[in-house]
C-alpha positions in Angstrom: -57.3 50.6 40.7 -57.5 49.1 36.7 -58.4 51.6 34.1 -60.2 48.4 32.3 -61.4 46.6 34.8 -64.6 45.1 33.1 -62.6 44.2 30.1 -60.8 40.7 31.5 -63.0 37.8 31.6 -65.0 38.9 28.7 -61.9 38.6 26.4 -60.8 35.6 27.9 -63.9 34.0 27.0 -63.6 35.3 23.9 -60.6 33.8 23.5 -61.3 29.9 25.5 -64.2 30.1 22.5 -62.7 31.7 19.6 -59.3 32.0 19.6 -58.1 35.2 18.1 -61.1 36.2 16.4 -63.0 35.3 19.4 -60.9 38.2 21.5 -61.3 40.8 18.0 -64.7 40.1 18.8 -65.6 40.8 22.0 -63.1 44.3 21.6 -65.8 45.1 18.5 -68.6 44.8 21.2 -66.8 46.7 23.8 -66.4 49.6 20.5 -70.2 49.6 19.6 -71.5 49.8 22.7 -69.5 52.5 23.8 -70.0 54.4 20.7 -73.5 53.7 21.3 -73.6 55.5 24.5 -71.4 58.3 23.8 -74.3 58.7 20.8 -76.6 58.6 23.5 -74.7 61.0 25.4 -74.4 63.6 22.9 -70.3 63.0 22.6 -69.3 63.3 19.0 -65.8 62.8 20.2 -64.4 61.4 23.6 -63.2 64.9 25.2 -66.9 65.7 25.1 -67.5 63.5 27.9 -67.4 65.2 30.7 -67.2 63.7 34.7 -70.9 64.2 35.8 -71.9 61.5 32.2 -69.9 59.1 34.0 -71.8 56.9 36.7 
């Protein structure tokens, strides 16, 4: 089993559109959203996340 297993396609699409900055960008997204949710979550810091926030 992948520990990043949603991450592939994106960032080759990132990169078939933009090149480098095309990949940089798609990682940024993956970044905000997830400090989105952990904001969401109540996580201040990734050990705060804790198995039963995880769907």
């Amino acid at each position: 089993m992948s520990d990043l297993p949603e991450l592939g396609r994106p960032v080759l699409w990132g990169l078939a559109v933009g090149g480098e900055a095309g990949v940089r960008r798609v990682l940024e997204l993956y970044r905000e959203d997830f400090a989105r949710a952990m904001q969401l979550a109540g996580c201040p810091a990734i050990a705060d996340i804790t198995p039963d926030l995880v769907a």
